[in-house]
C-alpha positions in Angstrom: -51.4 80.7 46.3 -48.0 80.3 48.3 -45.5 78.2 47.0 -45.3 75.2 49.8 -49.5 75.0 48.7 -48.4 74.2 45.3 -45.6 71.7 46.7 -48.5 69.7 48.9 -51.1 69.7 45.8 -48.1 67.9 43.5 -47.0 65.4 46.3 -50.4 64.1 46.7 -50.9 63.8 43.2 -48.2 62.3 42.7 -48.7 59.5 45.2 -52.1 59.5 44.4 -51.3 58.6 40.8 -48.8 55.9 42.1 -51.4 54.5 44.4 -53.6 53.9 41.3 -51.0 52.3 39.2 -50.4 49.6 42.0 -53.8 48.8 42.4 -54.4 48.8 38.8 -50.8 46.2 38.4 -48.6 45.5 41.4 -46.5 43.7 39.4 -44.2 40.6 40.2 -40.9 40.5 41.2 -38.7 37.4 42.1 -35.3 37.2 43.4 -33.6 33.8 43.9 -30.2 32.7 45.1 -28.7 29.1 45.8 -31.7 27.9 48.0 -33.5 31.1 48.7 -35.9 32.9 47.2 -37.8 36.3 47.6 -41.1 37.3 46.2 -43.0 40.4 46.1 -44.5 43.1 44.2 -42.7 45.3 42.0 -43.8 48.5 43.7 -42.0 46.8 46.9 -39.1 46.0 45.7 -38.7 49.5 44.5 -39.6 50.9 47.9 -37.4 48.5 49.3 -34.2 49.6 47.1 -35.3 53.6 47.7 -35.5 53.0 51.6 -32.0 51.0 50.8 -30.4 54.4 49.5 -31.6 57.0 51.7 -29.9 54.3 54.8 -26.9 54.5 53.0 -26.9 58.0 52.2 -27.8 58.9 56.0 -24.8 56.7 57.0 -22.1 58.0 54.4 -22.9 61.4 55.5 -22.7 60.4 59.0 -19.5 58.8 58.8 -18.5 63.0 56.9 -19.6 64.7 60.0 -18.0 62.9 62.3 -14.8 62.7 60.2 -14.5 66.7 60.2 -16.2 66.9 63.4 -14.2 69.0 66.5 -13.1 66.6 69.3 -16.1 66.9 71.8 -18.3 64.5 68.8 -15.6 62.6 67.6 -11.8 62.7 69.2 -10.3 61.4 66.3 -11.5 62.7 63.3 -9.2 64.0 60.7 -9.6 67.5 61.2 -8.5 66.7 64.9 -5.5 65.0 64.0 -4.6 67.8 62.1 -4.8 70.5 64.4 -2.9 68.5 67.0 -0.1 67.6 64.4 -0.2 71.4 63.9 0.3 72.1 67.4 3.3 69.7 67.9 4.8 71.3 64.5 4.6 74.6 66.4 6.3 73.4 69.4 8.8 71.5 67.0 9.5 74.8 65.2 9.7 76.7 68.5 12.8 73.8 69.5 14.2 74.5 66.5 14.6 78.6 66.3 15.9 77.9 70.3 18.2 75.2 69.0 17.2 72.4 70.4 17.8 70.1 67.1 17.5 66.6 68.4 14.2 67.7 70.1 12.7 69.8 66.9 13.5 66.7 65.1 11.4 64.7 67.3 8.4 67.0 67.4 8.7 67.8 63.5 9.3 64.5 62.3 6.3 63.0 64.3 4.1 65.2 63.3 4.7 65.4 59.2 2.3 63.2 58.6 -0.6 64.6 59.5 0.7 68.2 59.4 -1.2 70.9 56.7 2.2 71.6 55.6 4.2 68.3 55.8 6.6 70.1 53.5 7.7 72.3 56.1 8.6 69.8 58.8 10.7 67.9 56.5 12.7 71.1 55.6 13.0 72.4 59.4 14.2 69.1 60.4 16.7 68.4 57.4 18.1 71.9 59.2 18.2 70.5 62.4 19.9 67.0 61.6 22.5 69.3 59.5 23.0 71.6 62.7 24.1 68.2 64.5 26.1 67.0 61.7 24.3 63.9 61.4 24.2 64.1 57.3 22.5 61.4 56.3 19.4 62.1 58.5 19.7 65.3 56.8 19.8 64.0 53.1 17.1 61.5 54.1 14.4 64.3 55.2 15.3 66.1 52.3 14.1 62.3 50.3 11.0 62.3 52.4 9.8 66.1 51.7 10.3 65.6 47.9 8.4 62.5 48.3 5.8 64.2 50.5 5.6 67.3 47.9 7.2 66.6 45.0 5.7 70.1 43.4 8.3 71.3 46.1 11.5 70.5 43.9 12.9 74.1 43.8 12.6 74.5 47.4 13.9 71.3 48.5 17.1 71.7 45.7 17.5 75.3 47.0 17.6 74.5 50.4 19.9 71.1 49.5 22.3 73.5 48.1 22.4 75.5 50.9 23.5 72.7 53.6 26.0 71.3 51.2 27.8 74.3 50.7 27.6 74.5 54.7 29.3 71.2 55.3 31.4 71.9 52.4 30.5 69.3 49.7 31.6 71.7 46.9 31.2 69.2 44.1 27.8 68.0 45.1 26.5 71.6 45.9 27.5 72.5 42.3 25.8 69.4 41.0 22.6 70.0 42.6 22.5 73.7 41.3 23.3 72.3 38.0 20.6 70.2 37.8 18.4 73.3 39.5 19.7 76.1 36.8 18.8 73.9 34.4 15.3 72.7 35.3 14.6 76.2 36.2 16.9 78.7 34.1 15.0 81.8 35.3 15.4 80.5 39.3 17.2 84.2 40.6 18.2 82.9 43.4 20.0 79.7 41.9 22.0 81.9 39.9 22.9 84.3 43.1 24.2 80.7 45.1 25.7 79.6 41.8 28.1 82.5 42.0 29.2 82.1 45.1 29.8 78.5 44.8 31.8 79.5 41.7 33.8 81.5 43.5 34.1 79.5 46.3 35.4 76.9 44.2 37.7 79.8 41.9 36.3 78.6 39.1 36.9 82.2 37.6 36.1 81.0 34.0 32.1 79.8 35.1 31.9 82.7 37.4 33.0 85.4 34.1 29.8 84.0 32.6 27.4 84.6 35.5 28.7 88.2 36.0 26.3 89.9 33.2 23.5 88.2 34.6 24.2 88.8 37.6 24.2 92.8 36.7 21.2 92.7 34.7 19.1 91.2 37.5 20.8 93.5 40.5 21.4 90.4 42.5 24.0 91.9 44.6 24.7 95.4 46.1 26.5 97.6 43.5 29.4 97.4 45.9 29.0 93.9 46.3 28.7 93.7 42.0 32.2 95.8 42.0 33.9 93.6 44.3 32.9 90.6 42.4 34.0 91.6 39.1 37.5 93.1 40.4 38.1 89.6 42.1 37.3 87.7 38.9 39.2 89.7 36.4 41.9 89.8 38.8 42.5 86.4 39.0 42.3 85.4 35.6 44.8 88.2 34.5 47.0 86.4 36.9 46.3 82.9 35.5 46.7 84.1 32.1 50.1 86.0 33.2 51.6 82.7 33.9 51.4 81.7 30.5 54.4 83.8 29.4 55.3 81.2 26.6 52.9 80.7 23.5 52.7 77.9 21.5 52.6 78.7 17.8 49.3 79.4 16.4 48.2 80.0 20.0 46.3 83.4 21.1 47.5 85.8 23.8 45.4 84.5 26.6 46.3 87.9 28.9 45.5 90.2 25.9 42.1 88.5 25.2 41.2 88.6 28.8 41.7 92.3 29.0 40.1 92.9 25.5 37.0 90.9 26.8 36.3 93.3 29.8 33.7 95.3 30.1 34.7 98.5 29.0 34.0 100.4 32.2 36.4 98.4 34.0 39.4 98.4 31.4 39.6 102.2 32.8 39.3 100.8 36.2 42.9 101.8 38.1 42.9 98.2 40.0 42.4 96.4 37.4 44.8 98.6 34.9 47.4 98.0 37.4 46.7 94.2 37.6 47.1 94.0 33.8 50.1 95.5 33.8 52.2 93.5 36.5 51.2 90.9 34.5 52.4 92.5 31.1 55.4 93.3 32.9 56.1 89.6 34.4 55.6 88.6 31.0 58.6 90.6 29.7 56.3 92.9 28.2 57.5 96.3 29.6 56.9 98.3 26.7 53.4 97.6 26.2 52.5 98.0 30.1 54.0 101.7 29.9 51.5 102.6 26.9 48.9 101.2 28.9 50.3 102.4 32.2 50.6 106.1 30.5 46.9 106.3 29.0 45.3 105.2 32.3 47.5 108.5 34.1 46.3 110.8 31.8 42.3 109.6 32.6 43.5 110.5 36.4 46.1 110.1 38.5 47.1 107.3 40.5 49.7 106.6 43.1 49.9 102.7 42.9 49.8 103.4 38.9 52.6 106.0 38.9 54.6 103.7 41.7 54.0 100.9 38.6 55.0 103.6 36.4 58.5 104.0 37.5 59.1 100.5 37.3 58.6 99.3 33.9 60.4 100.0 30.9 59.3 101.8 28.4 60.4 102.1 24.4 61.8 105.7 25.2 63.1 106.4 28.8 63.3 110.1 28.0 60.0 110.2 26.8 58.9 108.3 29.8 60.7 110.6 32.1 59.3 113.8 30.7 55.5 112.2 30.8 56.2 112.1 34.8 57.7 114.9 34.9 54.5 116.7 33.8 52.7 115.7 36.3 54.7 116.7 38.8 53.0 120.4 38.0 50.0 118.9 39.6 51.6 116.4 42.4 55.1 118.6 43.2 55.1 116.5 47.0 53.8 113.6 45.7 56.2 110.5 47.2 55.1 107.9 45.1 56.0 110.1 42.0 59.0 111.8 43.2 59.7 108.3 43.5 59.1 107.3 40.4 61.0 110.3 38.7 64.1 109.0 41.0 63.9 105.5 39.3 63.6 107.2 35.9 66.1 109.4 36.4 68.2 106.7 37.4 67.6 104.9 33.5 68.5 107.8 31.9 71.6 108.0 34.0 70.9 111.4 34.8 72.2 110.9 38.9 72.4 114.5 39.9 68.8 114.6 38.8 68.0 111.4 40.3 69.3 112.0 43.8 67.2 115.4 44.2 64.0 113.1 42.9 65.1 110.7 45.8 65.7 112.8 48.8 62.5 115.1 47.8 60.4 111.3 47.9 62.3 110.8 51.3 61.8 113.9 52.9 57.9 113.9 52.1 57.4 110.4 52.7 60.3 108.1 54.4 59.6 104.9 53.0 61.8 101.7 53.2 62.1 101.5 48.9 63.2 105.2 48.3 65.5 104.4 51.1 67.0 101.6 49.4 67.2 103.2 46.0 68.9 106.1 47.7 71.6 103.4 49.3 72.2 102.1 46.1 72.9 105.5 44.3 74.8 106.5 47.0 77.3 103.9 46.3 77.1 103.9 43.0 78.6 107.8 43.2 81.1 106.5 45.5 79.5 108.0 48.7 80.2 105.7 51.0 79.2 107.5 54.3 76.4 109.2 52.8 75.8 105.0 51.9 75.9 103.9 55.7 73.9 107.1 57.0 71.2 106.2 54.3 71.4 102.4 55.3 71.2 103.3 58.9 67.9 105.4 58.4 66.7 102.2 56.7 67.4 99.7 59.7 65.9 102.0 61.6 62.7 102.1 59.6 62.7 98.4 59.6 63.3 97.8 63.5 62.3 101.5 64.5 61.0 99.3 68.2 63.6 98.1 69.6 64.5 98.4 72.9 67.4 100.7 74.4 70.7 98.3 74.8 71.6 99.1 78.7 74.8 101.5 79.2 78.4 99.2 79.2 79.8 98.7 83.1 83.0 100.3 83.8 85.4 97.6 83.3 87.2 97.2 86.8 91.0 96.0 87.1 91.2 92.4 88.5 93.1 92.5 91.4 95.9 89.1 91.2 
C-alpha cells in the first residue's frame, strides 16, 4: 500500500471524525463589539480563523517573492535596487581608478545606500574628495562608512591614517594610529605606518622602540631594516653629542646610546664612525681613538682611518705605529698615507711627515692633503715649495675656468 493511499485513508478519517463531533455539538460562539454582534458555531469560527491564516500566509509570502523578485515581476524589489546600486558602484569605481574624483564621488556616494558593500563606496570616495583636497568631505565619508560598518574600524582608521599623512596632518595621523595600536596591538600594518610617521616626524626616541618589532615581524626589506636602523642611531648619537656638558648625577646620554645598540651594529663602520665624531666633538679624543682602533682591526676602513688621523689619542707614538701597520696591507692607500701625514705631523716627526704627504698626493690629489702639505711647507720655511703647493690647490678648487685671452700689444699714443 503506497504511501499517498495511506495519506487519503487518514484525511478522510480525520474529517470524518470532525464531521461527527459537529453534528454531535456545534457549539456556540458569540462575538460582540459596541453595537455589533456576531454569532455562530464554534466549528465556524474556527474555520473562519484557519481560512484567516492561510490569506495571510499566502499574502506575506507574496509580498517575499516579489520583494526578491528580478525586474520583469517586480521593478523595484530589493534585490533590483541592489544590483543597480552595484552597477553604478562599478561605474563610480571605474571614475575613480581614471581619476575622475568629482564624478566617482557622485556615482559612489549615490549608490552606498543600497550597495552590497556600502563600506567600500564610502572609502573610494573619502579617496576621491582627498585627491581634490576638499578635506572635510573626506573626513565626513570616512564618519559615514564607520557609521555604515562600524565592524570596519581598522580599515577606516588605517586608511584615515593614510590621507592624513598625505595632506600632512602629522599630529592627527599619529593620533589616529595611537588610538589604532592600541585597540589592535597585533595590527602589522599599523606598526609599519607608525614607523614611518615616526620618522617622518624624527621622533628618533618612539621610532628606537618600534625597531625590534619591526625586525621580528620582517616588515621591511632587509635593506630597507638596515637603512632604518643606521638613520635612527645616527641621529640620536648626534642629539646626544650636543650634550657635551653633564649635570652632576646625570648619565652619559652618548655612551648609553651606543651601549644600548644592538650588538651587530656597534661593529657597524657607519655607525662606529658616527660615534666617534661625536666623542670627538665632545672633547673626548682619547676614547674615540680606542674605539676608532678596535673597529680597524675588525676591517679596514677608509672614512675610519681618515677619522683616525684626526683624533688624539693618549699615546701619539703608539697611535702612529698602529697606522703604520697597516700600511703593510694598504702601502697606496690615500686616505691612510693621509692619515700617517697628520700623525706624523703630532709627533713632530716633519721629514717623515712630508714623505706620508706627497705619497697621499701623488696617489690621490685631494684638496685636504693639499692643504696640510701647504701648511708644512711653511712651517719648514719653504716658501716656494708653499706657493707651488697652494697653486696645485687653486687649481683643484677652480680646475674650470676658462683661458684669460692673450694681453694686446700696448701701442704708443701718438700726441
Amino acid at each position: 500500500m503506497s504511501k499517498s493511499y495511506l495519506a487519503v485513508l487518514a484525511v478522510l478519517l480525520v474529517a470524518a471524525l470532525l464531521g461527527m463531533a459537529v453534528a454531535e455539538d456545534p457549539g456556540y460562539l458569540l462575538i460582540a463589539w459596541r453595537n455589533m454582534s456576531i454569532e455562530t458555531s464554534i466549528w465556524v469560527g474556527i474555520a473562519f480563523l484557519l481560512a484567516l491564516w492561510l490569506v495571510l500566509s499566502l499574502l506575506r509570502a507574496l509580498i517575499r517573492l516579489l520583494n526578491v523578485s528580478g525586474r520583469r515581476i517586480n521593478p523595484w524589489s530589493r534585490h533590483n535596487r541592489q544590483r543597480r546600486a552595484n552597477q553604478v558602484t562599478t561605474r563610480g569605481l571605474l571614475e575613480f581608478a581614471e581619476g575622475h574624483w568629482a564624478e566617482a564621488i557622485r556615482l559612489l556616494k549615490r549608490s552606498a545606500p543600497h550597495a552590497e558593500q556600502p563600506l567600500i563606496n564610502y572609502l573610494a570616495a573619502a579617496r576621491a574628495a582627498h585627491e581634490l583636497e576638499d578635506y572635510a568631505q573626506c573626513d565626513g565619508l570616512l564618519r559615514e562608512a564607520y557609521e555604515t560598518t562600524p565592524q570596519a574600524d581598522v580599515a577606516i582608521a588605517v586608511t584615515q591614517a593614510q590621507l592624513q599623512i598625505a595632506r600632512g596632518q602629522l599630529e592627527q595621523a599619529l593620533a589616529t594610529l595611537t588610538r589604532l595600536r592600541k585597540d589592535h596591538p597585533k595590527h602589522l600594518y599599523a606598526l609599519k605606518l607608525m614607523g614611518q610617521l615616526y620618522a617622518r616626524l624624527e621622533d628618533w626616541s618612539r621610532l628606537e622602540e618600534l625597531l625590534p618589532e619591526l625586525r621580528r615581524h620582517k616588515l621591511l626589506k632587509p635593506g630597507d631594516q638596515q637603512s632604518l636602523e643606521h638613520e635612527v642611531y645616527i641621529a640620536l648619537l648626534g642629539e646626544a653629542g650636543q650634550r657635551r656638558h653633564l649635570e652632576p648625577g646625570q648619565s652619559d646620554a652618548l655612551t648609553a646610546v651606543w651601549e644600548r645598540m644592538p650588538k651587530h651594529l656597534r661593529h657597524d663602520p657607519a655607525l662606529v664612525e658616527a660615534y666617534c665624531v661625536q666623542l670627538r666633538h665632545q672633547g673626548r679624543s682619547e676614547e674615540a681613538e680606542t674605539a676608532l682602533r678596535a673597529a680597524l682591526r675588525q676591517g679596514f676602513n677608509e672614512r675610519l682611518i681618515h677619522l683616525y688621523g684626526l683624533v688624539e689619542g693618549k699615546d701619539p707614538a703608539r697611535q702612529l705605529a698602529s697606522a703604520e701597520h697597516w700600511l703593510a696591507d694598504h702601502p697606496h692607500n690615500a686616505s691612510l698615507l693621509l692619515a700617517l701625514g697628520r700623525l706624523s705631523l703630532r709627533n713632530s716627526l716633519w721629514g717623515k711627515a712630508r714623505e706620508y704627504l706627497d705619497a697621499s698626493f701623488a696617489s690621490k690629489r685631494d684638496i685636504q692633503t693639499c692643504a696640510e702639505l701647504v701648511r708644512l711647507l711653511e712651517h719648514l720655511g719653504d716658501q716656494k715649495g708653499s706657493q707651488q703647493m697652494l697653486r696645485q690647490g687653486f687649481d683643484l678648487m677652480v680646475h674650470d675656468l676658462p683661458d684669460l685671452p692673450m694681453p694686446e700689444a700696448q701701442v704708443p699714443v701718438l700726441r
